[in-house]
N, C-alpha and C positions, 0 to 999 in steps of 0.2 A: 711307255707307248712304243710301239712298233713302226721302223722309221723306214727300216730296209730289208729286202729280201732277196737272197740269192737267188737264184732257179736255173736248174739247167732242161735241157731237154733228151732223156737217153737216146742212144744211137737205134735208128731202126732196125730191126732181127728179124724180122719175119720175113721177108723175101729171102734169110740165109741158109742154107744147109746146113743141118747141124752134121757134124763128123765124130761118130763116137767108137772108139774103138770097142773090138768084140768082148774083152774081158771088162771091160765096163759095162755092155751093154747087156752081158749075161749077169753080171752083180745086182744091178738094178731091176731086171727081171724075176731073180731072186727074191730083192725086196718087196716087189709089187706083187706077189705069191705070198710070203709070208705076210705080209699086213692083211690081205685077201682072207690070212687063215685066220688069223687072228680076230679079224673084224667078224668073221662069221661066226666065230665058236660059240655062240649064242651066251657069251657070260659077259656080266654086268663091264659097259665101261672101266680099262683101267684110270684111274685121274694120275697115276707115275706115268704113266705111259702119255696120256694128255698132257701133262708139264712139261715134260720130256719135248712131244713135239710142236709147243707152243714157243719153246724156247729156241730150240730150232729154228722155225721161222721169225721167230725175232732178232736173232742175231743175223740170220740171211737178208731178212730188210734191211737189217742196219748197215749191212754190207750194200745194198744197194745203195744208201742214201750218205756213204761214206764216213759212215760211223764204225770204228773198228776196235775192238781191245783185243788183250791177251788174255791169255784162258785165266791165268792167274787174276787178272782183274776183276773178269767175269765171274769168278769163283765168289774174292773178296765181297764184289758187290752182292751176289747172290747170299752169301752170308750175313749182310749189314755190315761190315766190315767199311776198312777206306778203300776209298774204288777210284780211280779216276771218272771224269764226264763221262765218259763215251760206253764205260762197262754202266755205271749207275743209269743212264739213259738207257742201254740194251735192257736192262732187267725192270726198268719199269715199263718199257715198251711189253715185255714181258709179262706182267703182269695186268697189266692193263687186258690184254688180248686173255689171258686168264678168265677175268673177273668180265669182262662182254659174255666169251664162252658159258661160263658159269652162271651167268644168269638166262641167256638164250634156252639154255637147258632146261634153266628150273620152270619158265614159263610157257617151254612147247609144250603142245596139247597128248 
């Protein structure tokens, strides 16, 4: 049974300036160009490319919610392998966020 529960409250950001220097901010404009190309090319969803940035944002959440491994762990786990908690938790976050997508899909109209 569930006795106790941390919780924090993140810092507020949105009244902040973000400060991005130019060769970052031309990288990322890069990138939002190329997914733009890619999204349009009119061929079928990649699902490497969906795993790819499902995973992505699973390990960035888990960074937010202070879950962190090393790429090696994350490998392991992603293999089935021995992982520590925090890589086995990333990849079934992972996965999970997968298997929603994957079904979202199969039942749009």
């Amino acid at each position: 049974m569930l006795r106790h529960v941390d919780v924090w409250i993140p810092p507020l950001i949105a009244s902040l300036d973000a400060e991005i220097d130019p060769a970052s901010l031309s990288r990322v404009e890069e990138a939002v160009v190329e997914i733009s190309r890619t999204d349009a090319g009119g061929h079928p969803p990649s699902s490497a490319l969906a795993r790819f940035l499902l995973r992505g944002e699973s390990v960035a959440s888990s960074k937010i919610e202070r879950i962190s491994a090393s790429t090696e762990d994350y490998a392991r786990a992603l293999g089935g392998s021995r992982a520590n908690a925090s890589a086995s938790s990333m990849v079934a976050a992972s996965a999970a966020l997968h298997r929603l997508v994957d079904g979202a899909m199969r039942t749009a109209p």
